[in-house]
C-alpha positions in Angstrom: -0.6 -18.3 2.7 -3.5 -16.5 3.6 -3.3 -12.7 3.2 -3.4 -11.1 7.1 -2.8 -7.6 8.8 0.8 -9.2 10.3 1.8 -10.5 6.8 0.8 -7.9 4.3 4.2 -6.5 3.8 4.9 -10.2 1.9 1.7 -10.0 -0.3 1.1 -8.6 -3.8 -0.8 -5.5 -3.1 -2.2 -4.8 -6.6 -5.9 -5.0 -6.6 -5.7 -4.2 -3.0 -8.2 -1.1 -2.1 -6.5 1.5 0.6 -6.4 4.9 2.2 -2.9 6.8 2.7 -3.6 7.4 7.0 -0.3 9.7 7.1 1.9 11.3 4.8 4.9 13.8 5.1 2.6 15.6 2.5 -0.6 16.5 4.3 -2.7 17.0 0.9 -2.0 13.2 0.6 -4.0 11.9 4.0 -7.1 10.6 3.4 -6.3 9.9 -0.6 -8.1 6.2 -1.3 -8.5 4.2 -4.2 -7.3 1.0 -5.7 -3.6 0.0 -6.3 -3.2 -0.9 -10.1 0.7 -0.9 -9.7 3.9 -1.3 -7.6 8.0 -0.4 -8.2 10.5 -0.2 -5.5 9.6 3.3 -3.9 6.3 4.2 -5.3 2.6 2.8 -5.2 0.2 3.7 -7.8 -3.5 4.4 -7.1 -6.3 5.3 -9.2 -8.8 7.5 -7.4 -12.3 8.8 -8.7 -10.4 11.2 -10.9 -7.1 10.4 -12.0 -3.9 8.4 -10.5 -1.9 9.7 -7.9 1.5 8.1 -7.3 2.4 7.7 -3.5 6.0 7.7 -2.1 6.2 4.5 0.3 8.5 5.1 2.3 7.0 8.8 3.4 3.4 7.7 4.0 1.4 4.9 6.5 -1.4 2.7 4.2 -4.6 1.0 5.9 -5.0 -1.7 3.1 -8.8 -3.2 3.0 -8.2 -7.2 3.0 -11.1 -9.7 1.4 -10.5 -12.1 3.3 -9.3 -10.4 6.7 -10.9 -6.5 7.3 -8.1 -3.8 7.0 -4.3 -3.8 7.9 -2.3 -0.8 9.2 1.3 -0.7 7.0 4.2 1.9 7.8 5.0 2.4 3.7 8.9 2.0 5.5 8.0 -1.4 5.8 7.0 -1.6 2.0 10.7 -0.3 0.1 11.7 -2.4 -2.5 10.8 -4.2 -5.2 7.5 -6.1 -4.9 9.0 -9.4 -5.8 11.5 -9.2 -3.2 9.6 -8.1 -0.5 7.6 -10.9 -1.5 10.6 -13.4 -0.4 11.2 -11.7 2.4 10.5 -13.3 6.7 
């Protein structure tokens, strides 16, 4: 399956490049870098200078997408554990 803005809550997002677009934390908007991990509640992203780890479920994600531009993700939409979100329709 081919990785789209309406399916990227069922894709692997490691590797993935994106910008936290809202957060209950405002020093967190704007934050951008590469995924290099995943657990249930938490996304891990390595910036220019060090690697912040993001709460899903209190921020919104714009994910850049090789092989489709950029996706818009509520980080709601993205609790729980990568391999079962995977499964998930």
């Amino acid at each position: 399956m081919t990785r789209k803005p309406e399916n990227m809550v069922r894709h692997e997002l490691v590797g993935l490049d994106v910008v936290v677009t809202a957060s209950s934390n405002p020093s967190l908007k704007g934050l951008g870098g590469r995924i290099i991990d995943e657990t249930r509640n938490i996304i891990s992203i390595e910036t220019d200078k060090k690697v912040k780890k993001i709460i899903k479920e209190t921020c919104s994600f714009r994910f850049s997408i090789p092989e489709d531009g950029s996706a818009s993700v509520d980080g709601k939409n993205l609790v729980g554990r990568p391999e079962e979100r995977i499964k998930k329709r």
